[in-house]
N, C-alpha and C positions, 0 to 999 in steps of 0.2 A: 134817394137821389133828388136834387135839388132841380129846377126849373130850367137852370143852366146848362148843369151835369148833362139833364137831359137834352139839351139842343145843343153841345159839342157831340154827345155819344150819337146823335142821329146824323149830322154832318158826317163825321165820322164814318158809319155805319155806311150811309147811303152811295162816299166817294169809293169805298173800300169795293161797294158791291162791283163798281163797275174799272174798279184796277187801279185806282189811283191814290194816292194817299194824301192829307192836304196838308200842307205847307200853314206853316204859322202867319202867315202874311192872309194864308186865306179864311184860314180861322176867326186872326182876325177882322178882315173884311163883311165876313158873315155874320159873326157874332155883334159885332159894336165893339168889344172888348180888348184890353191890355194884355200885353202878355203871361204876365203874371197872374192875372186871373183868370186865363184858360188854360195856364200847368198848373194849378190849383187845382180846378176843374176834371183836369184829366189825373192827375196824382190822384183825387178821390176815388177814379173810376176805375184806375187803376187798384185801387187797393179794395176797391168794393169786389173785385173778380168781374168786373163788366169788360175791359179791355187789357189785353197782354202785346208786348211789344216785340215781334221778332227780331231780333239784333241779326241773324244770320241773313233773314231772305227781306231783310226793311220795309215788314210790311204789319201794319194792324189787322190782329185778331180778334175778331167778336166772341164773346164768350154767350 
């Protein structure tokens, strides 16, 4: 996991604890970063088994 990886997965993590899920706008706000480089980012994390994405209840899963 990349330096990155790791500061969307904790963004991520941290909004999730408390019910919120973040918005690409806020991703981007936090991060500095394009869009494209944080669904990169999360594609990785995605496929490393770090995050799953409920389609039913629209919410991020920590694995």
């Amino acid at each position: 996991m990349t330096d990155f990886e790791r500061k969307v997965y904790r963004i991520i993590f941290n909004m999730t604890r408390f019910g919120k899920n973040p918005s690409m706008e806020q991703l981007k706000r936090k991060t500095g970063k394009d869009e494209q480089t944080i669904r990169a980012a999360v594609k990785n994390l995605m496929r490393q088994r770090k995050l799953m994405w409920d389609k039913k209840k629209r919410i991020w899963i920590i694995i």
